[in-house]
C-alpha positions, -999 to +999 in steps of 0.1 A: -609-413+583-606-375+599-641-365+579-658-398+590-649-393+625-657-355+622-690-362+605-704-393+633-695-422+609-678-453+610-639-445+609-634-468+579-607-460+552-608-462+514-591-490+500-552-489+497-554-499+458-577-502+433-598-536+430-580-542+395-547-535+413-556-565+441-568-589+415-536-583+390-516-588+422-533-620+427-527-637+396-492-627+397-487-640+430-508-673+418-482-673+395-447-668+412-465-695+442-474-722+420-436-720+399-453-712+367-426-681+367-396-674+388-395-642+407-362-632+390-374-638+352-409-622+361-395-587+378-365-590+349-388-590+322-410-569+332-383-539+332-367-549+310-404-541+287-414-511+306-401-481+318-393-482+354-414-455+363-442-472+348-437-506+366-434-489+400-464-471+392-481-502+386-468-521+418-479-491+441-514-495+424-512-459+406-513-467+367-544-459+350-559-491+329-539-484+297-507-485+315-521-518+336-525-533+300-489-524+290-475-539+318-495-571+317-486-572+278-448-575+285-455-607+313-450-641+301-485-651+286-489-686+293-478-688+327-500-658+336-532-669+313-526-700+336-529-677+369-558-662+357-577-693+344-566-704+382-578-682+402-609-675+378-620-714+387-609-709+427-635-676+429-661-699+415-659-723+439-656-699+468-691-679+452-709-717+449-699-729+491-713-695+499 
């Protein structure tokens, strides 16, 4: 923001996370909203699979995509396949009213 200002541009700041990081937070959300998961079992599990470390990592957006994969490995398949199929078909139909 201090180098736009300094250099005549448009104060705007970078992104707080990475675009994967918003879109796995999404479908976990999706998830926990709609009761396909509870909020207990899903944080329990994942760490209980992961190392700590790793899993805050991942919830502060700072895992690389091999860690991201790990992470989304140890969640409970269906209920997440069924976030992403979810929000998958919602982005569709936001792209088509626009």
């Amino acid at each position: 923001v201090a180098r736009a200002l300094a250099a005549g541009r448009p104060p705007v700041p970078r992104p707080a996370y990475p675009r994967r990081h918003l879109w796995m937070d999404a479908v976990a959300l999706r998830a926990l909203d709609r009761g396909r998961i509870g909020g207990v079992e899903f944080f329990d599990r994942l760490f209980d699979r992961n190392p700590a470390e790793r899993v805050l990592r991942f919830l502060d957006g700072a895992t690389s995509p091999g860690e991201d994969l790990a992470v989304m490995r140890s969640s409970p398949l269906l209920p997440m396949t069924g976030a992403v199929l979810g929000d998958a078909v919602d982005r569709l139909r936001l792209r088509r009213r626009s």
